[in-house]
Residue, then its C-alpha position, 0 to 999 in steps of 0.5 A: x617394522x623393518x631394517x633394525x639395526x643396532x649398535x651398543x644401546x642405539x636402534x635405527x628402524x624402519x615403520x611402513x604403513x600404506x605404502x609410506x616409510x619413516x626412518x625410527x631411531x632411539x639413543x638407547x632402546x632401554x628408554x623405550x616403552x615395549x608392551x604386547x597387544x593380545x599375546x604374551x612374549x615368550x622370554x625377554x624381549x630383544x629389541x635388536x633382534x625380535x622386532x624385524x617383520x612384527x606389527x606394532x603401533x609406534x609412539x614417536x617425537x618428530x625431529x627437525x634433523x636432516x635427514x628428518x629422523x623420529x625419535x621412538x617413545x614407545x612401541x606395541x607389538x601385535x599378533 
């Protein structure tokens, strides 16, 4: 994940996998389902600032939004 930017609740993010982006964004980041794959985070996890250059699988909602924006359910964090 890249380019995470918060402001209040919001998140804007950037996914990039085999060399394509998508724009990533949630209202409130609460709302979003975070777990970790194969390791164990160590303290509470800060979305605003603990996601920028991690892997992870991300579950989103497409939407018809110009310019197209997907709105993220969930995120797993790899190792």
């Amino acid at each position: 994940m890249q380019n995470v930017h918060c402001h209040a609740l919001e998140i804007d993010l950037t996914m990039a996998a085999k060399g394509e982006t998508m724009a990533l964004h949630s209202a409130d980041f609460y709302k979003i389902g975070f777990k970790a794959l194969g390791f164990a985070p160590k303290g509470d996890l800060n979305p605003c600032k603990d996601l920028e250059g991690v892997s992870a699988k991300v579950e989103y909602v497409e939407s018809s939004a110009q310019p197209p924006v997907a709105h993220v359910v969930a995120i797993e964090l790899h190792k």
